[in-house]
C-alpha positions as CSV (number, residue, x, y, z in Angstrom):
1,X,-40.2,-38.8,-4.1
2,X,-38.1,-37.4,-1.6
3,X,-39.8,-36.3,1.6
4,X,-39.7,-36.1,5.2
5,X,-41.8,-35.5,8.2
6,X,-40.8,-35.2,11.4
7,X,-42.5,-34.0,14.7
8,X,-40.2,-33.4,17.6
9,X,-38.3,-31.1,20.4
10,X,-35.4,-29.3,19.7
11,X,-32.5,-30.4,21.1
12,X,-30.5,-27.6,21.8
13,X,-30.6,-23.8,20.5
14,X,-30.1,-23.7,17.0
15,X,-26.8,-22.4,14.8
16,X,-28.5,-19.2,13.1
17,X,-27.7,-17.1,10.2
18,X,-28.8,-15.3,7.6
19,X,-29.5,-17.7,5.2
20,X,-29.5,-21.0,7.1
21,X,-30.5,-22.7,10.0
22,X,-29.3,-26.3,12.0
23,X,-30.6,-27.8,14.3
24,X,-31.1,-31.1,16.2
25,X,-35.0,-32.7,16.7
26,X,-35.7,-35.3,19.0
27,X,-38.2,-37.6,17.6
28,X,-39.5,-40.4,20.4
29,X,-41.5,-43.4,19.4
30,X,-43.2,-45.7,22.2
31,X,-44.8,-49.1,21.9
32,X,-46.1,-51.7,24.4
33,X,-43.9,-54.1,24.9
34,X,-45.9,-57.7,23.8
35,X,-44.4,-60.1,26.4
36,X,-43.6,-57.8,29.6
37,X,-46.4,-55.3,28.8
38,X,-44.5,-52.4,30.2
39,X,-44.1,-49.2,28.2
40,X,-41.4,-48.6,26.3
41,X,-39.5,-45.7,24.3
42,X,-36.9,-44.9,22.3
43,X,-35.5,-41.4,20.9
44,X,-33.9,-40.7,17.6
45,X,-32.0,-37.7,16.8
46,X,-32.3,-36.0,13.7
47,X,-30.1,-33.4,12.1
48,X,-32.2,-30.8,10.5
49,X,-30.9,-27.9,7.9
50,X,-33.1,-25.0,7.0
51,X,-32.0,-22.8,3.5
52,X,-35.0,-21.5,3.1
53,X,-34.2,-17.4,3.4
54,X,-38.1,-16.8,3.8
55,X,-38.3,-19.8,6.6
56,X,-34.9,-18.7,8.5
57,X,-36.7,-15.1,8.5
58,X,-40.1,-16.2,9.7
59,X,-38.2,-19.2,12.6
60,X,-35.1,-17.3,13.7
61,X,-36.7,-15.2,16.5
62,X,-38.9,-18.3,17.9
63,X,-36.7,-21.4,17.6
64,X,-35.0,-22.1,20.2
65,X,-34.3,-25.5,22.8
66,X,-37.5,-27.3,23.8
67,X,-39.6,-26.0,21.4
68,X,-41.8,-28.3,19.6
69,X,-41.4,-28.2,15.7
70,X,-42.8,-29.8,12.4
71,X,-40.3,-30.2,10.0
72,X,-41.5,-30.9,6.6
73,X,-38.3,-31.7,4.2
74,X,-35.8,-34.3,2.0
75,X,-33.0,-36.1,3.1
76,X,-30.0,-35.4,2.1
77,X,-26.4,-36.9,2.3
78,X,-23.3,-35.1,2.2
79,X,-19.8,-35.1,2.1
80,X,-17.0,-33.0,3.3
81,X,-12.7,-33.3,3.8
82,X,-11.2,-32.4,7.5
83,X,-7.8,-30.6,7.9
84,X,-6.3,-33.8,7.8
85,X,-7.9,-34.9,4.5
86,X,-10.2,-37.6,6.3
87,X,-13.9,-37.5,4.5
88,X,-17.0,-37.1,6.6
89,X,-20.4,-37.6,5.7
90,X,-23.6,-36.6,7.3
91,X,-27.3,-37.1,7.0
92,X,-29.6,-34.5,7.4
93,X,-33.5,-33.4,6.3
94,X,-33.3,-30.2,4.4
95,X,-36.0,-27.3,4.3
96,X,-35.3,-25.5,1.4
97,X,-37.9,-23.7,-1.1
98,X,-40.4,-27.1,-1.4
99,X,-40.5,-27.6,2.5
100,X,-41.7,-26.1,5.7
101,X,-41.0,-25.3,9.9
102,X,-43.5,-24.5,12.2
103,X,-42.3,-24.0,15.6
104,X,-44.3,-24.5,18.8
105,X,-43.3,-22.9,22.1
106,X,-42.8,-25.5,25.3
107,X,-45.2,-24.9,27.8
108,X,-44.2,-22.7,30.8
109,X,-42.7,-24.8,33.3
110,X,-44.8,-24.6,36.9
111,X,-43.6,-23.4,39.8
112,X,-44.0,-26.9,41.7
């Protein structure tokens, strides 16, 4: 089985179309550190790629930087040749027709 969860912040304002979405999710992960005790973090970035046409309809109008999201997907790999005939490869959770979004708005920042 092929699945991924992630809960996390996006990144940046997404690249929208009609039939796909990208975007970047922030996913942090903090322990207690054993021998100083102090708190500590560390963020991963995750590249995520919505082809869902129902899912881009239903997220295009919400999703946008800061917004807290669940991303229920695969991961994929692919592959692609620059102008200069150099291969690339990037992984990336996919949403397609077996996966989900749901997007949270970030709180209203105060006026402090």
């Amino acid at each position: 089985m092929n699945k991924v969860t992630l809960v996390g912040h996006v990144g940046k304002d997404p690249e929208i179309s009609e039939k796909f979405i990208n975007f970047s999710v922030a996913t942090t992960e903090s322990w207690i550190d054993k021998q100083s005790g102090e708190r500590k973090e560390i963020t991963d970035w995750t590249r995520v790629s919505v082809n869902n046409p129902y899912v881009v309809k239903c997220i295009s109008g919400t999703i946008k930087k800061g917004c807290k999201v669940y991303v229920d997907g695969s991961i994929k790999t692919r592959s692609w040749e620059d102008d200069q005939k150099v291969k690339h490869y990037i992984t990336e959770v996919v949403v397609n027709y077996s996966g989900e979004v749901i997007v949270s708005m970030p709180a209203p920042k105060s006026d402090e």
